[in-house]
PALUMLUM-398363 format. One line per field, with one value per residue (C-alpha): y, x, z. Coordinates in Angstrom, 3 decimals, m for minus. Each point is the difference from the previous one (the first is absolute). Layout:
# PALUMLUM-398363
north (Y|...)
east (X|...)
up (Z|...)
# end
This chain:
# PALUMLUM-398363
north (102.528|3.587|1.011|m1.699|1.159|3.568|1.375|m0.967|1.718|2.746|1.808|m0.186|1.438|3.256|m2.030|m2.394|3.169|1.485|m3.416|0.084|3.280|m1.220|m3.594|2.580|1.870|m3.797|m0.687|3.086|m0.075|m3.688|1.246|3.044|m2.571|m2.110|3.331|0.794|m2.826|1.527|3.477|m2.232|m1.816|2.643|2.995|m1.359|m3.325|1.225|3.144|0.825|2.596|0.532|2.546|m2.197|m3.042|2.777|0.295|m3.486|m0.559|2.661|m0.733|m4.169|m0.311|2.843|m1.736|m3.069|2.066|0.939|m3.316|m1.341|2.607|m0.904|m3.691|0.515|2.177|m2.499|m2.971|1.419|1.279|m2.938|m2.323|2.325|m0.031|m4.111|0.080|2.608|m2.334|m3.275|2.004|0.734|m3.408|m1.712|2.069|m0.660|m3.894|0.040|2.742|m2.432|m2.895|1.432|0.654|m3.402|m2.575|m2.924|m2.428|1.626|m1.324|m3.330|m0.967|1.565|m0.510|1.918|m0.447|1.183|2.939|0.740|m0.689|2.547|2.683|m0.559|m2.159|1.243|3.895|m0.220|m1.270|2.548|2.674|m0.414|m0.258|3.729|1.026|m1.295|m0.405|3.594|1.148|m2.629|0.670|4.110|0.902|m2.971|1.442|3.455|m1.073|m1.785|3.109|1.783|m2.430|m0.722|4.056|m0.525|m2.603|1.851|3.090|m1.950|m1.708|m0.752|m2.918|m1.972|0.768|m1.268|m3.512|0.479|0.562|m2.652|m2.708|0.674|m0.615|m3.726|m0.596|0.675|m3.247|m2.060|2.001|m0.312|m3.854|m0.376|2.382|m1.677|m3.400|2.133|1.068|m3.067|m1.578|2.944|m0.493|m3.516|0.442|2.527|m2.433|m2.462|2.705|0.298|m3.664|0.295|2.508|m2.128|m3.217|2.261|2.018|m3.488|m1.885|2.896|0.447|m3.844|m0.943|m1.512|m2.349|m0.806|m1.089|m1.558|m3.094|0.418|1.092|2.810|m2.310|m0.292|4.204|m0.374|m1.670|1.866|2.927|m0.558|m1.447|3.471|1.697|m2.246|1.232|2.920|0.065|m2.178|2.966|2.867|m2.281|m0.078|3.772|0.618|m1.971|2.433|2.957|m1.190|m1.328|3.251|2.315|m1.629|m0.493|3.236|1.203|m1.894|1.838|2.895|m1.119|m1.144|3.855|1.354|m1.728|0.748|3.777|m0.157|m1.760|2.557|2.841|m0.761|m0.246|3.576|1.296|m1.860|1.335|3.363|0.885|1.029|0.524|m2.590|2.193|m0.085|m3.474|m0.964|2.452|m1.671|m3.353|0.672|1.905|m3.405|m2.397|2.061|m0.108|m3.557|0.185|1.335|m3.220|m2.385|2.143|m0.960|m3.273|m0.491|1.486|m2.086|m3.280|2.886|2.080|m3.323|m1.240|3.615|m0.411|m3.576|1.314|3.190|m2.516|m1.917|3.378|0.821|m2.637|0.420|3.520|m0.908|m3.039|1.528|m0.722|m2.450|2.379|3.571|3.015|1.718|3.843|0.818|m2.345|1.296|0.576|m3.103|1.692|m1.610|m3.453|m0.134|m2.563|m3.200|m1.461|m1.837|m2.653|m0.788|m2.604|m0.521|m1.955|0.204|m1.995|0.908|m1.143|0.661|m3.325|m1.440|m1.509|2.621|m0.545|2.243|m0.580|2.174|0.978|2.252|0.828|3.204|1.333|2.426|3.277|m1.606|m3.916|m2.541|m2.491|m3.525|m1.370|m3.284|m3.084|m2.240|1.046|1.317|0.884|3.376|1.718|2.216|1.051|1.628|2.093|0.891|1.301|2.257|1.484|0.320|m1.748|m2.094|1.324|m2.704|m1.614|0.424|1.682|2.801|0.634|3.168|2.031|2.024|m0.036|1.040|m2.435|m0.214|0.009|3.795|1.064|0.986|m2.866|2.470|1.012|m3.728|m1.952|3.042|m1.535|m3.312|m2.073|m3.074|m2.356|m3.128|m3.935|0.999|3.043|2.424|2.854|2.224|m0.886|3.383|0.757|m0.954|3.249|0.530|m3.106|1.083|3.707|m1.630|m0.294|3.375|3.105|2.296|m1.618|1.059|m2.049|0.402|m1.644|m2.508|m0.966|m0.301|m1.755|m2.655|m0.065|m1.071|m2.313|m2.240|1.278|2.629|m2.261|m2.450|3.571|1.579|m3.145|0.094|2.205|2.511|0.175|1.463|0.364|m3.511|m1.649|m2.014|m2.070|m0.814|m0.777|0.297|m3.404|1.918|m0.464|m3.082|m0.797|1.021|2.892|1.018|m0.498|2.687|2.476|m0.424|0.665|3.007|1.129|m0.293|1.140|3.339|0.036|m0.047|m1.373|m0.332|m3.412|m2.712|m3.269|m3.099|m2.230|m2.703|2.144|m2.699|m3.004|m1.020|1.245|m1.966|0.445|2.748|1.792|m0.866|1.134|3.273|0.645|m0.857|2.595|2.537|m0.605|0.316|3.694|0.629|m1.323|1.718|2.377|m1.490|m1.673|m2.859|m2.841|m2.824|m3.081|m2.433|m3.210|m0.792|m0.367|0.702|3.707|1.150|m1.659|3.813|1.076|1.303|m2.282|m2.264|m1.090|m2.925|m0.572|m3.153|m0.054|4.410|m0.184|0.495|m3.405|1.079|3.149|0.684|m0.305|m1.923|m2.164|0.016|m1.292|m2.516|m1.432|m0.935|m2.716|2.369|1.059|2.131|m3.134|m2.086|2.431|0.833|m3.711|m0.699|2.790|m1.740|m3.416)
east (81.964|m0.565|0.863|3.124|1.135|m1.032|3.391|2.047|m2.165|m0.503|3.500|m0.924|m3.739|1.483|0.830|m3.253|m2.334|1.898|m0.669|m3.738|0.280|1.473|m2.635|m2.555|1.532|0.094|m4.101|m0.764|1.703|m0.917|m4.062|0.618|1.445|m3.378|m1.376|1.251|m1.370|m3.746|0.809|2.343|m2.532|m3.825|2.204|2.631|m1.143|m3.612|m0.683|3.649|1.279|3.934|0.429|m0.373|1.847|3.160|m0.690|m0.171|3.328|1.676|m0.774|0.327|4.130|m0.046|m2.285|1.972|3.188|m1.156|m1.413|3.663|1.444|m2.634|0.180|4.064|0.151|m2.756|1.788|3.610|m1.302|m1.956|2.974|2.012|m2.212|m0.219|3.698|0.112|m2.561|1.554|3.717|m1.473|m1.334|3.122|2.372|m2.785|m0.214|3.853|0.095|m2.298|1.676|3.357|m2.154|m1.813|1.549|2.012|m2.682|m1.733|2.664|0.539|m4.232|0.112|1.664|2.753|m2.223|m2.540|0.819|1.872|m3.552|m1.598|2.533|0.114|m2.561|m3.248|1.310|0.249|m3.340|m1.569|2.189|m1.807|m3.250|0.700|1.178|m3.166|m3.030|m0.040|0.214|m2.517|m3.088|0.524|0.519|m2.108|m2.378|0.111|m0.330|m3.416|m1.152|1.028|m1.543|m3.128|m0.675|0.398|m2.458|m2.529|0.549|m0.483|m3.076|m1.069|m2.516|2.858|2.528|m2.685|0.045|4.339|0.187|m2.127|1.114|3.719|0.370|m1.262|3.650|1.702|m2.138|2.525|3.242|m0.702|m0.144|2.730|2.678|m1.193|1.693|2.487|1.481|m0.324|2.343|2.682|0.442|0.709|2.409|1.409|0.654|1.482|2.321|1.484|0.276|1.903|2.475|0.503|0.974|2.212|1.823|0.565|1.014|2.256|1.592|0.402|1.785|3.040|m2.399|m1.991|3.188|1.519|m2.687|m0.585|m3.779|m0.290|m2.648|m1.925|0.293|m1.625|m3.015|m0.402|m0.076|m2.060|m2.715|m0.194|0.408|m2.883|m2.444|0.788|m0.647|m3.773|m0.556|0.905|m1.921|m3.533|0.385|0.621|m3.296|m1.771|1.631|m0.936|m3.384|m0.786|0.126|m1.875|m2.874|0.104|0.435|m2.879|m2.363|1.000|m0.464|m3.477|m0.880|1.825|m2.265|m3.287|0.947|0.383|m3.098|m1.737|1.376|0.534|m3.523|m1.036|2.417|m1.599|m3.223|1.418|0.081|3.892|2.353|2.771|2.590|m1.370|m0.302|3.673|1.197|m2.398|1.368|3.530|0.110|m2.261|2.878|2.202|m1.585|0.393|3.739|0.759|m1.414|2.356|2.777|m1.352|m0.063|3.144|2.235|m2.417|2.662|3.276|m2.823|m0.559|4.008|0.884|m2.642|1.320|3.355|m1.053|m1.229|3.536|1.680|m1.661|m0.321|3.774|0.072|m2.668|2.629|0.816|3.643|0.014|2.836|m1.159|2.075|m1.746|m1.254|1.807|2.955|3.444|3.786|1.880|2.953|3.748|m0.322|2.967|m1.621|m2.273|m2.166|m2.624|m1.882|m3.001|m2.540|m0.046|m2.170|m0.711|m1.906|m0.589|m3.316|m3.156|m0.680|3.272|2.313|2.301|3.703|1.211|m0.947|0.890|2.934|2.518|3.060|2.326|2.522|2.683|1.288|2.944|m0.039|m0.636|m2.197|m0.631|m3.612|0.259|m2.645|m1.425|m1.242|m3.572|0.412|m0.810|3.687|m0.702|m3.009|1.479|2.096|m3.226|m1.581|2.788|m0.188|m3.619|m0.700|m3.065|m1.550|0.391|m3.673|1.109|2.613|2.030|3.706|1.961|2.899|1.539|m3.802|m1.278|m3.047|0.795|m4.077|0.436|2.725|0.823|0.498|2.758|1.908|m0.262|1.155|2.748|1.557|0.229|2.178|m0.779|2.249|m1.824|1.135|m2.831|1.918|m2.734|1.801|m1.390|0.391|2.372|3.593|1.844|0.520|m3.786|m0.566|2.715|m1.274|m3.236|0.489|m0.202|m1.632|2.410|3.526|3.101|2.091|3.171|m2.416|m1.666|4.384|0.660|m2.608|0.590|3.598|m1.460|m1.767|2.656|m1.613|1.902|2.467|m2.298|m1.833|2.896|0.586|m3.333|m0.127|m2.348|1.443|m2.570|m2.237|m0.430|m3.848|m0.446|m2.824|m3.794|0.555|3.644|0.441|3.261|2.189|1.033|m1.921|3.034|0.375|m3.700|0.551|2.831|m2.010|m3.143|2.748|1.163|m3.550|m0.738|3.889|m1.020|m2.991|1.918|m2.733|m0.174|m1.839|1.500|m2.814|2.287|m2.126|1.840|2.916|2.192|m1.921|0.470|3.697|2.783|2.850|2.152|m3.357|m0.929|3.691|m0.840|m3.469|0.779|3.284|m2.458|m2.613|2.517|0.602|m3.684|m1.120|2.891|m1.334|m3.925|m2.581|m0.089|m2.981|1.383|m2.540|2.139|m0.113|4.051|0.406|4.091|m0.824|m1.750|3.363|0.367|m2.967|m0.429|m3.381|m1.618|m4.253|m1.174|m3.405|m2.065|m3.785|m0.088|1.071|3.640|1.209|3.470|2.366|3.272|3.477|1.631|1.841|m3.008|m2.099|2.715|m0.124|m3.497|m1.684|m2.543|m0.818|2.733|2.456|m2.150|m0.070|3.366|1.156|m2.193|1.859|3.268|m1.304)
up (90.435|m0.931|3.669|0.170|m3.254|1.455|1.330|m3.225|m2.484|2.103|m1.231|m3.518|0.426|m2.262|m3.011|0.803|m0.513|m3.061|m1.358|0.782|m2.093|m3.251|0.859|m0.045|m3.282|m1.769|0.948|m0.969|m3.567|m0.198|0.251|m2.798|m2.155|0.287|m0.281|m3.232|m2.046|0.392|m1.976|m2.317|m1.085|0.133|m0.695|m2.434|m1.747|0.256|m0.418|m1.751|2.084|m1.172|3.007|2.828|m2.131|m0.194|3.885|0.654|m1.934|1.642|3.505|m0.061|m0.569|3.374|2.174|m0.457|0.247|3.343|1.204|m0.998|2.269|2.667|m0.097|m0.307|3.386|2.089|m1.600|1.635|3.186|0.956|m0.846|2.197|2.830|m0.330|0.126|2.895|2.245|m0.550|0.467|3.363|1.030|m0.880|1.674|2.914|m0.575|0.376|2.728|2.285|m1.490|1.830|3.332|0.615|2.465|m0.725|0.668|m2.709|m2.659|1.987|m1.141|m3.620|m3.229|m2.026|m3.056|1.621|0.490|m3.394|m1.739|1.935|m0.851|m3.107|m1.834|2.087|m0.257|m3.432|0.158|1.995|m2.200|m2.985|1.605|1.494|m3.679|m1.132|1.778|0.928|m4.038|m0.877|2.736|0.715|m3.784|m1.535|2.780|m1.110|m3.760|0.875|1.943|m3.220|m2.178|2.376|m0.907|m3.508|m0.075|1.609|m2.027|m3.216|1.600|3.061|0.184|m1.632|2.425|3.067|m1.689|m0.746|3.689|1.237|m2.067|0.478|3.790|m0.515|m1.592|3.315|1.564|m1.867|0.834|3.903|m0.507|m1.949|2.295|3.328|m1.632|m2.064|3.505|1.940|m3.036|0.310|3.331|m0.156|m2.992|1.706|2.727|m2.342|m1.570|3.423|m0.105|m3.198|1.570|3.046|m1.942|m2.026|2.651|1.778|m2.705|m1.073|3.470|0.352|m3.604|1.645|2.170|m3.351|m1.873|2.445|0.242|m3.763|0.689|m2.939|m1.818|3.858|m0.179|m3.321|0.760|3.030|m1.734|m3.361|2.646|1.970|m3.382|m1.594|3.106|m0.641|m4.129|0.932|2.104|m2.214|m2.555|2.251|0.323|m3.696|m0.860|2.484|m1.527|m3.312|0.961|1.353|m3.408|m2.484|2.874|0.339|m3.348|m0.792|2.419|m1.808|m3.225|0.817|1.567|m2.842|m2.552|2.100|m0.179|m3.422|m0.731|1.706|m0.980|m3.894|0.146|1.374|m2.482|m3.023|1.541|m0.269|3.929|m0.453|m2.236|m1.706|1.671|3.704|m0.468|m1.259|2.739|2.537|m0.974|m0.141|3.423|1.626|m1.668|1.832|3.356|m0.891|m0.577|3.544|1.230|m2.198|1.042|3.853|m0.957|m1.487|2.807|2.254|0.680|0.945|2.219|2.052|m0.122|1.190|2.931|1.044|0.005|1.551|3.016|0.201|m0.180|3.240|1.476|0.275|0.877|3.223|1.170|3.540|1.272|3.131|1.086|0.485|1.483|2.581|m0.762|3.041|m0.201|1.479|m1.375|1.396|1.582|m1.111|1.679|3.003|2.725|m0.333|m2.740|1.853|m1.181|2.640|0.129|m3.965|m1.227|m3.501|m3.047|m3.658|m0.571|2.788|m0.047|0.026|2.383|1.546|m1.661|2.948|3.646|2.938|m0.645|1.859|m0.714|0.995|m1.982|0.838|m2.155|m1.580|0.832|m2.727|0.279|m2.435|m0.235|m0.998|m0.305|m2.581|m3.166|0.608|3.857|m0.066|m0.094|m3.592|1.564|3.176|m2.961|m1.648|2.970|1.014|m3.508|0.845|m3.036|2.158|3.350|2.993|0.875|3.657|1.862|m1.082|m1.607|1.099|m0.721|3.272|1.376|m3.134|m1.285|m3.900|m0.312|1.251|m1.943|m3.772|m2.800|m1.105|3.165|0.488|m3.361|m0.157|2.955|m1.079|m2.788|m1.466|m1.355|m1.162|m1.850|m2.688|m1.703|m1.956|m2.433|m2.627|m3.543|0.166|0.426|2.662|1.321|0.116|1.916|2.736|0.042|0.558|3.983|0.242|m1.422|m2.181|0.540|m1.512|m2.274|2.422|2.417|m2.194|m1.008|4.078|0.660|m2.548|0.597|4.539|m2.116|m1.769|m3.040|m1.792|m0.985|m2.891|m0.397|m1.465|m2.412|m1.455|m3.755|1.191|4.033|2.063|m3.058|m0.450|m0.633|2.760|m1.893|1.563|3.695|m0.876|m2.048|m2.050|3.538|2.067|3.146|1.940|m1.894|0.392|3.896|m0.109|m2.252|2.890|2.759|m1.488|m0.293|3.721|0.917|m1.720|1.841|3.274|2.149|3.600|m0.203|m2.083|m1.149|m1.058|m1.862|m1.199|m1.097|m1.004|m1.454|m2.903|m0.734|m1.128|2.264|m1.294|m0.634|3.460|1.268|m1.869|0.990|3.452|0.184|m1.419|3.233|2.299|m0.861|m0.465|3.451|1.899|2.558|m1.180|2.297|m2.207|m0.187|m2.429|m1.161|m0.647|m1.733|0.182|3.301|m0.437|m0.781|3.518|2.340|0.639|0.667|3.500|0.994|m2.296|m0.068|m0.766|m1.451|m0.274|m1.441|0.657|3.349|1.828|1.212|0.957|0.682|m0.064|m1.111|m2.854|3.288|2.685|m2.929|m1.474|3.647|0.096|m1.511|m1.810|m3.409|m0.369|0.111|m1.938|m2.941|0.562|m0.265|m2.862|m2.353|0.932|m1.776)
# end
């Protein structure tokens, strides 16, 4: 774990040593202090020395004046450098988050993911805060105390240091089935997140059939495996001290039988032996300490194993090292041979399929729902790879060329509109990279938008609400044609454009595609077969392969799918 964590502590090394330093400052004052009860009691109680009593006064309130300073600067800078690491990693979680492939989202959860950004970093943040305080300057302090002991006497410090390590039998046990619980309650926090990001997402759904009290139970039953988990792992936790504690108790008393005997037998003095004992309970202490931050030590390792497991998830899509600029596309987007499926072992939902399109003809794919026609969308924004075949652009293999110089060419426009819980502005800005507001304005205004944008109270500042639930549907449409109008791109992806709209919404939307696909190669999925009349060829698709090509009138005069969807919309 150490070597993965390697490269993020590796910028805060600086502080790391200066905090060794002030660990090492702490042991070493934490010893003297043990120290100090031997003169206290032969020099001062004993043999009535008021010199060393004034010296022992003196010095006490400074050494603890500079252990305060010590354990104030370690305490700061190792809560810094916790922060700084798991600042890092989550900018890096959500870095590679942003560069996996679509099919990685498509097989995971939402919740998911929110749990390990959140609830297992915080987790592994307060193990870095901690564990590194608790075993390098508890570590030291035993080295400092370990010297004590054998200063004040060394037979007795043999036996300390023999009987000691037998408490750590225990500890092993008790974090291998400390860890195995976090990780599975880690798991079933994710679970928790899942059932409420779903739930939360879904609330219209859940009122509508009046099944809050279904919601309920679902969730108290994930949330009660959860609590009988947390509640296994506390019994370990707690199980694990007074076992422990006991073990020392039971060297601890040995000691002292031992040793209170030599000094009743005169072999040392009352002082040696109170300084003996009180450095050997806190050898002891050390240990509890261990104990104690035990449970977060093996939650911050389980989540340290989700976190990267994430971070090693490799994206199905990869650009190549030497991938090319794809030049302005002016010719033919080719698709060749395609075949395509989404799982190894799964049927292919695309099968050899070609199809040519020219620089500035539109084309409809229509079919069935489930035929394959999203997914010929998908793979020319190279969100998938095809299993066979090969897609280009003007000769150009998209596996060869840059995600960038690629996805910059093409706009989407699609039936399931996603904005930014942002302004409006924002959201239409969002098509491309430092736009002006003159430009965000115009392109709204191509859009049929500017219009109901000017009427809202904040205009173009507006809140367009999560997934932009503050807006109509039709109004969403216009705000995500305005975002690819600003975008001017080359390629325009139809998906469904226009489902869903009542008709003056419809009659709007529709106005506003016109002037965005003017002078566009254009490839429309369509549902509503009424909306692709113009298009110059149209593809139909039937269980992921083409069945039939051509136009709206060479199809209508067949007795093929084409007419048989087209008649059934017109029941």
């Amino acid at each position: 774990m150490y070597r993965k964590l390697q490269k993020y502590i590796e910028p805060f090394i600086g502080k790391f040593i200066l905090s060794l330093f002030c660990m090492a400052g702490v042991a070493g004052l934490t010893a003297l202090i043990r120290l100090i009860v031997k003169p206290l009691i032969d020099k001062v109680f004993v043999a009535k020395d008021v010199k060393i009593l004034y010296m022992i006064v003196v010095s006490l309130p400074l050494i603890y004046l500079f252990l305060g300073i010590l354990n104030y600067i370690k305490n700061y800078l190792m809560v810094s450098i916790s922060q700084g690491i798991t600042l890092a990693i989550r900018n890096k979680m959500y870095e590679h988050l942003q560069n996996l492939s679509v099919s990685f989202y498509s097989k995971g959860s939402t919740g998911n993911l929110m749990s390990r950004l959140t609830n297992d970093i915080a987790l592994l943040q307060f193990a870095l805060g901690k564990v590194p305080v608790t075993i390098v300057c508890d570590g030291l302090t035993v080295i400092g105390l370990i010297g004590v002991l054998f200063y004040l006497h060394w037979k007795f410090a043999i036996i300390s240091l023999t009987i000691f390590p037998l408490a750590s039998i225990p500890i092993i046990n008790f974090s291998r089935r400390m860890r195995k619980l976090s990780i599975t309650s880690q798991k079933q926090m994710s679970e928790l997140y899942e059932h409420l990001q779903e739930t939360i997402s879904a609330i219209n759904i859940t009122k509508a059939f009046n099944q809050e009290k279904n919601e309920i139970e679902r969730f108290r039953v994930t949330n009660n495996k959860y609590y009988e988990l947390m509640l296994r792992f506390t019994k370990t936790e707690s199980l694990s001290s007074p076992v422990v504690e006991l073990m020392g108790a039971t060297a601890m008393a040995l000691i002292l039988f031992f040793a209170a005997n030599d000094v009743l037998q005169g072999y040392w003095s009352t002082g040696s032996f109170f300084a003996f004992f009180a450095a050997a309970f806190s050898v002891y202490q050390p240990l509890r300490n261990f104990v104690q931050l035990n449970p977060h030590i093996q939650q911050g390792l389980a989540a340290a194993d989700r976190i990267f497991m994430l971070l090693e998830e490799k994206p199905q899509v990869e650009e190549s090292k030497s991938a090319a600029i794809l030049p302005p596309f002016n010719k033919q987007i080719k698709y060749e041979n395609i075949t395509f499926k989404y799982e190894t072992n799964a049927e292919p939902v695309l099968k050899n399929i070609n199809i040519t399109i020219n620089a500035g003809e539109s084309i409809a794919i229509v079919g069935i729902s489930g035929s394959g026609k999203s997914t010929l969308s998908h793979l020319l924004m190279r969100f998938y790879d095809p299993v066979e075949g090969r897609l280009t652009i003007d000769g150009y293999d998209l596996c060869d060329v840059s995600l960038s110089s690629l996805r910059n060419q093409v706009g989407v426009v699609t039936q399931d509109t996603i904005l930014f819980n942002e302004t409006i502005g924002y959201n239409i800005g969002y098509g491309k990279k430092g736009s002006t507001e003159s430009e965000i304005i115009e392109s709204a205004k191509l859009a049929n938008a500017h219009d109901f944008i000017m009427n809202l109270p904040q205009k173009y500042e507006t809140i367009v609400g999560e997934r932009g639930v503050l807006v109509s549907g039709g109004e969403r449409q216009r705000i995500a044609i305005a975002r690819a109008i600003i975008k001017n791109p080359r390629i325009l992806l139809l998906d469904e454009a226009t489902s869903a709209l009542d008709a003056e919404s419809e009659r709007l939307v529709q106005d506003a595609l016109d002037r965005l696909t003017e002078n566009k190669t254009v490839i429309m999925i369509a549902h509503r077969l009424s909306t692709i009349k113009k298009c110059d060829r149209i593809v139909v698709i039937d269980k992921g392969m083409i069945v039939e090509t051509g136009t709206h009138e060479e199809l209508f005069k067949n007795n093929g799918i084409y007419k048989r969807l087209h008649q059934l919309q017109l029941i």
